[in-house]
N, C-alpha and C positions, 0 to 999 in steps of 0.2 A: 293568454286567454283574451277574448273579443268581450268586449263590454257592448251590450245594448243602448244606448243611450239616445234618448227621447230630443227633442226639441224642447222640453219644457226644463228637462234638466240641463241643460246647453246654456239656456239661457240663467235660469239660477245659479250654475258653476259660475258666470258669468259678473253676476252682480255680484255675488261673495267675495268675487279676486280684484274687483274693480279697487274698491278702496286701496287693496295691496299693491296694488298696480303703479297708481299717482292716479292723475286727473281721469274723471269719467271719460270714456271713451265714447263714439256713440255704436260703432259695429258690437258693441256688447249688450247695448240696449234691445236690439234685434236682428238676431242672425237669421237669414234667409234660407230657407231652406228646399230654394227652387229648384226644376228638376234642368239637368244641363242637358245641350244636346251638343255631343262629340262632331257630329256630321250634318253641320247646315248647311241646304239647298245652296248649290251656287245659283250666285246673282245671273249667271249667261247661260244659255243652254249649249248642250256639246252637238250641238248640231246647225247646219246652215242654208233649215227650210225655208227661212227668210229669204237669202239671197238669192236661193235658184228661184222661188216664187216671184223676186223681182225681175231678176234675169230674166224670166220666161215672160213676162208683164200679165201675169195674172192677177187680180184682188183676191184678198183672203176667200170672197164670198166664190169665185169662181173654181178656184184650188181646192175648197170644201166641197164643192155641188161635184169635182168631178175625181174625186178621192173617195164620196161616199162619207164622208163626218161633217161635224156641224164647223160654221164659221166660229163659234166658240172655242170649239177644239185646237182650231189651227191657231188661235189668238192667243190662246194659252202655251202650246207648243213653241211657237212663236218669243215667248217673252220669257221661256222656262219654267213658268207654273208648273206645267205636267211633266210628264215622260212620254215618248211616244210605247207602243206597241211594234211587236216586227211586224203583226198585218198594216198596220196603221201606218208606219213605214214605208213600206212595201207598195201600198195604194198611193200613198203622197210620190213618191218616187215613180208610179207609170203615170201619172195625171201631170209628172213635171219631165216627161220624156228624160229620163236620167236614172241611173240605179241606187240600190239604196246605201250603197256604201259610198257613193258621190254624195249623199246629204250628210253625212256625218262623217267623211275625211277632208273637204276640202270645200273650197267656195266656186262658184260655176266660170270664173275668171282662170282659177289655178286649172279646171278641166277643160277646157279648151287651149291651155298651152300642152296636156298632154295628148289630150286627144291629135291636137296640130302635131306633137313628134311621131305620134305612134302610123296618122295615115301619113309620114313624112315617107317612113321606114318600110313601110308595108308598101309602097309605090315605088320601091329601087329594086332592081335585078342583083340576082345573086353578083354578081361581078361588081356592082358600084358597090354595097354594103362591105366587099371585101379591100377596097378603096379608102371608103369612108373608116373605115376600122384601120388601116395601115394611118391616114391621116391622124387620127385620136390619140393612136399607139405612139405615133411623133410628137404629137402635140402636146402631149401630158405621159412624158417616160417616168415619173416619179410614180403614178396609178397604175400603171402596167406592173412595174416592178411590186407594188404589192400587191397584186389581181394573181401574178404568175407565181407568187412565192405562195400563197394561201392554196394552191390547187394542189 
């Protein structure tokens, strides 16, 4: 069975056992009974509206006027106070030419090495790609052999 037990009786059980104890202690003199929080804010935000905002050389003031939210908003966003919104998101991401799943997987550095693979690949004829594939297959036969056993 669960006992109720007050703060005021906490600390009386407290002073009663102290003598029993040995020396006063002082966590007996007053137990706290402040509220915890399991899940505090991370110090970084999971997102990288900073960089593409630098990347693109916009100011906060400029990235706000052309997102439609205040330069507050974004300073906030910015240093992880808030959370965005998906509209809010969504607007920040067309005012920084980029999508919104670029602000919050990677930094504007890591997308333009895939952007640079993907028009690499898309500019070769079916015949080089099946070149460039027999090469890779040579290159790394240890990856192939698990690529072809998983199929």
């Amino acid at each position: 069975m669960v006992q109720n037990i007050s703060h005021t009786d906490i600390n009386t059980q407290a002073k009663i056992l102290a003598p029993l104890s040995g020396p006063k202690t002082a966590w007996c003199e007053n137990i706290s009974m402040a509220k915890v929080h399991p899940n505090p804010k991370p110090n970084k935000p999971r997102h990288f509206i900073r960089e593409w905002r630098k990347h693109r050389g916009m100011t906060m003031e400029q990235l706000a006027e052309a997102a439609g939210v205040t330069q507050g908003s974004i300073s906030q966003l910015e240093r992880g106070q808030i959370n965005y919104t998906q509209p809010t998101l969504e607007a920040i991401a067309k005012a920084l030419f980029c999508s919104p799943a670029d602000l919050i997987m990677h930094t504007p550095d890591h997308a333009a090495a895939d952007d640079w693979m993907a028009r690499f690949f898309r500019e070769r004829s079916l015949d080089e790609l099946k070149r460039i594939e027999q090469m890779l297959r040579a290159a790394f036969p240890e990856e192939t052999a698990l690529k072809t056993n998983h199929k």
